[in-house]
N, C-alpha and C positions, 0 to 999 in steps of 0.2 A: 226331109227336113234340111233346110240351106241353114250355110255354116260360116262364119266372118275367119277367116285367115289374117293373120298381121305379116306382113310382108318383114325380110330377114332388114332391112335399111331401117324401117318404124320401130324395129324389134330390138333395135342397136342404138336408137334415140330413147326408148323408152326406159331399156336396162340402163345407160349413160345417165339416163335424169332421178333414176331410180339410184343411183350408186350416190351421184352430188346431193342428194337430197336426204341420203344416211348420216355421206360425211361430214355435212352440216351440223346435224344433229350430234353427231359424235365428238365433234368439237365443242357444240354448245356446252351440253351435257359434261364431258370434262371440266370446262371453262365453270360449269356452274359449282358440281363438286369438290375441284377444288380452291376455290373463291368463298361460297356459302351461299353467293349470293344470284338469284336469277338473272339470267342473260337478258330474255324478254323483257323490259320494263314494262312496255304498254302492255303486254297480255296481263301482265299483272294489277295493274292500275285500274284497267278496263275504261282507258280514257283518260278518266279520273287526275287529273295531276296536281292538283289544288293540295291537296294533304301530303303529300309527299313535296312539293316544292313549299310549303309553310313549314315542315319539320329541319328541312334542308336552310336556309332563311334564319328560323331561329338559333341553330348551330353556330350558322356563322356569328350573328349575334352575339352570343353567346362566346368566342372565340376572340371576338372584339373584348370585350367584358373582361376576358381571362389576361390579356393584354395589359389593358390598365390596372386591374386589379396589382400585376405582376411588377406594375412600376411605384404602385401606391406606396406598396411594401416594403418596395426595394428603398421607397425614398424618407419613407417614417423611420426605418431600420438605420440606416444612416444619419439618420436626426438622433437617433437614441444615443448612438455610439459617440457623435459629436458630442452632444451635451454632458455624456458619462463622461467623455476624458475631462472637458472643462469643470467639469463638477470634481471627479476627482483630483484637479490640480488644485480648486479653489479651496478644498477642506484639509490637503497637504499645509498649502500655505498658512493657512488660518491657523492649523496647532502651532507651526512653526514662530509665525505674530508672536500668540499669546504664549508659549515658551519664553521669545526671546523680550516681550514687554514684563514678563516678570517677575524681574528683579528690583529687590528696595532702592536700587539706586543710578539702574539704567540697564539698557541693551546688557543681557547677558550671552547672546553668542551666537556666533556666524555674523552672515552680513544680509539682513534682513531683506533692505532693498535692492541689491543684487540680486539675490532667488526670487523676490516679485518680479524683478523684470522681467528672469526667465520665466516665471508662470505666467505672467502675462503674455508673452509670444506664443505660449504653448495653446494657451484658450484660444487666442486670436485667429491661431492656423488652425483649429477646430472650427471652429463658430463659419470660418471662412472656406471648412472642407465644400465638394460639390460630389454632384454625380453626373458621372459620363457628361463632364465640364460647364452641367450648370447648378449655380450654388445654392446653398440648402434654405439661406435663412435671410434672403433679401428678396422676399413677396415674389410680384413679377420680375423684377429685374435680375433673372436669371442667369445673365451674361457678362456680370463683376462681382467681384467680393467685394459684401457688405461693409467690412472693415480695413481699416489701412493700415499699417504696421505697425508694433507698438510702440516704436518711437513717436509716430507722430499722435498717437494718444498721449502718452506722458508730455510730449510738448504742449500740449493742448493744455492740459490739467495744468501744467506747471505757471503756466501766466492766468488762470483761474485763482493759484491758492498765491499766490507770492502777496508776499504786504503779510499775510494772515501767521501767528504765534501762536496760538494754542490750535489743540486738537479740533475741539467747541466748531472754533470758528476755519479751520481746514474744511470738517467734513459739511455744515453748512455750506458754503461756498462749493465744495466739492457739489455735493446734494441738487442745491440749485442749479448748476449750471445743467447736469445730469436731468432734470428734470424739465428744463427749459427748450421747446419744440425750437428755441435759435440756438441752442446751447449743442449739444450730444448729436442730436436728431442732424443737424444740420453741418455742423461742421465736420463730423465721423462720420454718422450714419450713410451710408453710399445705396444702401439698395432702397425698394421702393418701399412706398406708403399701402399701395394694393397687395392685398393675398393672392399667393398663387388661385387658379380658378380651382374648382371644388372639381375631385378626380369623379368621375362618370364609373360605377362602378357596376349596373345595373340599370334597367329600366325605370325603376322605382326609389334606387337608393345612388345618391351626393356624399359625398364625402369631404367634408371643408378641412385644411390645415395652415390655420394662421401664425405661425411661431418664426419671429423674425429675430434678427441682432439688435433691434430698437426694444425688447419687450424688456419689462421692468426690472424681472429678475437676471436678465442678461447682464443691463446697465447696472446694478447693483454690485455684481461680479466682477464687471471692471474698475467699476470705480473705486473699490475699495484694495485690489491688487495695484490698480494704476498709483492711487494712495502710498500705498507700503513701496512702490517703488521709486517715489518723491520722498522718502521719510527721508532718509541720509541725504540727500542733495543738496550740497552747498549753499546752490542758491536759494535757497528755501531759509537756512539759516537755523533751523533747531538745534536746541542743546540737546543734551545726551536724556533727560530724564525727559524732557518734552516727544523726543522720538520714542521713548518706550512708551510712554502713556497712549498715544497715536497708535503703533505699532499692538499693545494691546486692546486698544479701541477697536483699529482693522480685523485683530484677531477675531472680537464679538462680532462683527457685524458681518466676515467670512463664515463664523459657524452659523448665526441665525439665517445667511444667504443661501444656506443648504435644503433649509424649508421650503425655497420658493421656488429653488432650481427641481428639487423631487416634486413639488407640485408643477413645475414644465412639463418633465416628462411621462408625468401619469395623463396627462390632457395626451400628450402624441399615443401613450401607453393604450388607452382609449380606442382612439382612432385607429391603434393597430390591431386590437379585439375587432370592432366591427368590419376592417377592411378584414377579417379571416374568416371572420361570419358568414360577410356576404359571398365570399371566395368559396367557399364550399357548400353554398346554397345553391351558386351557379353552377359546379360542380357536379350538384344531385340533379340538378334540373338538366342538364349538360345529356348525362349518362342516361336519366329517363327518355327525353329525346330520341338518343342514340339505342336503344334498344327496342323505341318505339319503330325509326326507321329499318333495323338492324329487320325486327321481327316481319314488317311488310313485303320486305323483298328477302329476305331470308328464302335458300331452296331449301327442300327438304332430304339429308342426305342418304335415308334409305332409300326414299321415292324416286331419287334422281341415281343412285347406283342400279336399283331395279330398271329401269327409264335403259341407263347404258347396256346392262348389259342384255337385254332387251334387242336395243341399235348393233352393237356387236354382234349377237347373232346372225338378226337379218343381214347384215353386210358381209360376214363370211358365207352364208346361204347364197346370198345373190352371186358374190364372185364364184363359190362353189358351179353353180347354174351356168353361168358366163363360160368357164373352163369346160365344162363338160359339152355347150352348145360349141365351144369354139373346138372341136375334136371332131365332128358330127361329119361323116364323107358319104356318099353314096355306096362305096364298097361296103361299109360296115351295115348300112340301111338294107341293101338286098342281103 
């Protein structure tokens, strides 16, 4: 019977390629166990890359999604808290009004239009807060505050009411102008007429938030602190009991402005339910995704430590073989 010999040079390429081709493996195999995840794509795929690049695709997606979601919130949340302080200063002022209008016989105490001024500045640098330097409540025009200082509101109003004596005819006048798209809108109002665009918050789901410093119960809120802050003003001219009757007018018409301003912020309140909604819809969808990927290329970690320790054997076997051929003399063979 004839016999195939492998010559000792074949026998030295063949162990070599037999040794890189363990430690291949042994590095995979590691790389896989301690990752979770298989080395091999394609063996795993079997080609196939369509569902694995659509799972990966929607992710990203989805990542976008998570993005604006994160700004939706951040930007409603900051509406809230604007309108809370100015709401809270408007219902300060308003008991203070109808405190200080009273009395049977006038102004009973402090200084009425003094602390409107202040509350008016305090609304104004609210109303005029931003985020990460663009402003909250002047539609598109993101890149100015909608309002000017409250001087030059009260200068506005003050050549509005002058001539006018009684409350009656103040807040008419007042009213009108405030109402008149050449009046408020145009002389004050600085930001735009367009709503911000509607945040993308989903494939399926818009998100619109139109709440500007033009909106009725804003201008309501000024107009009646701007008001209280004309009461005392010389040039205006009122007597002491004309100022209290006003001053308790403004009172009324700061507390019933409370209605309009909580119905503001339940519309943003709204919007910030469904931006959470849809936030952890995407979320669940997110995670399913992600386990759906996780699971397809997922190793398995008994199978792949069996797998190793497996390749470890054979690779100390082989070098085992290697050392004992590498010892191998003719003295010891006869």
């Amino acid at each position: 019977m004839s016999s195939v010999s492998i010559g000792d040079l074949s026998n030295s390429f063949m162990t070599q390629r037999r040794s890189v081709a363990l430690r291949n493996d042994l590095f995979r195999l590691t790389d896989e166990l301690s990752s979770g995840r298989v080395a091999d794509i394609k063996q795993v795929l079997a080609g196939n890359h369509s569902y694995l690049t659509g799972l990966e695709r929607s992710l990203e997606v989805l990542e976008g999604y998570s993005v604006a979601n994160s700004e939706a919130a951040f930007v409603t949340d900051a509406m809230q808290l604007a309108l809370e302080r100015a709401q809270d200063l408007g219902a300060d002022l308003g008991l203070d009004l109808l405190i200080a209008g009273g009395g049977p016989i006038g102004v009973v105490a402090g200084n009425p239009s003094e602390n409107a001024t202040v509350q008016l500045d305090g609304m104004i640098k609210s109303i005029n807060d931003d985020v990460a330097g663009r402003s909250l409540f002047g539609g598109i025009a993101t890149d100015r505050t909608p309002l000017p200082e409250a001087q030059v509101l009260i200068d506005a109003v003050r050549t509005v009411i002058t001539g006018f004596t009684t409350p009656d005819d103040i807040l008419n006048a007042a009213q009108t102008w405030f109402d008149d798209p050449a009046g408020f809108d145009t002389v004050i109002y600085a930001g735009s007429d367009t709503a911000l665009a509607p945040f993308v918050l989903s494939e399926t789901e818009r998100v619109t938030l139109d709440v500007r410093a033009d909106n009725d119960a804003i201008k309501n809120l000024l107009m009646h602190t701007t008001l209280a802050a004309l009461g005392g003003d010389p040039t205006i001219g009122l007597d002491v009991p004309t100022q209290s009757d006003l001053y308790l007018r403004l009172g009324e018409g700061l507390r019933s402005n409370q209605d309009e301003l909580t119905g503001l912020r339940s519309r943003i309140g709204f919007t910030e339910e469904r931006i959470e909604m849809i936030s952890a819809r995407n979320i669940a969808q997110e995670t399913s995704l992600e386990f759906a990927r996780n699971n397809l290329l997922a190793a398995d970690p008994f199978e792949t430590a069996t797998e190793l320790e497996n390749v470890q054997f054979y690779l100390q076997s082989l070098y085992s073989v290697t050392a004992r051929n590498a010892q191998l003399s003719l003295v010891n063979f006869l």
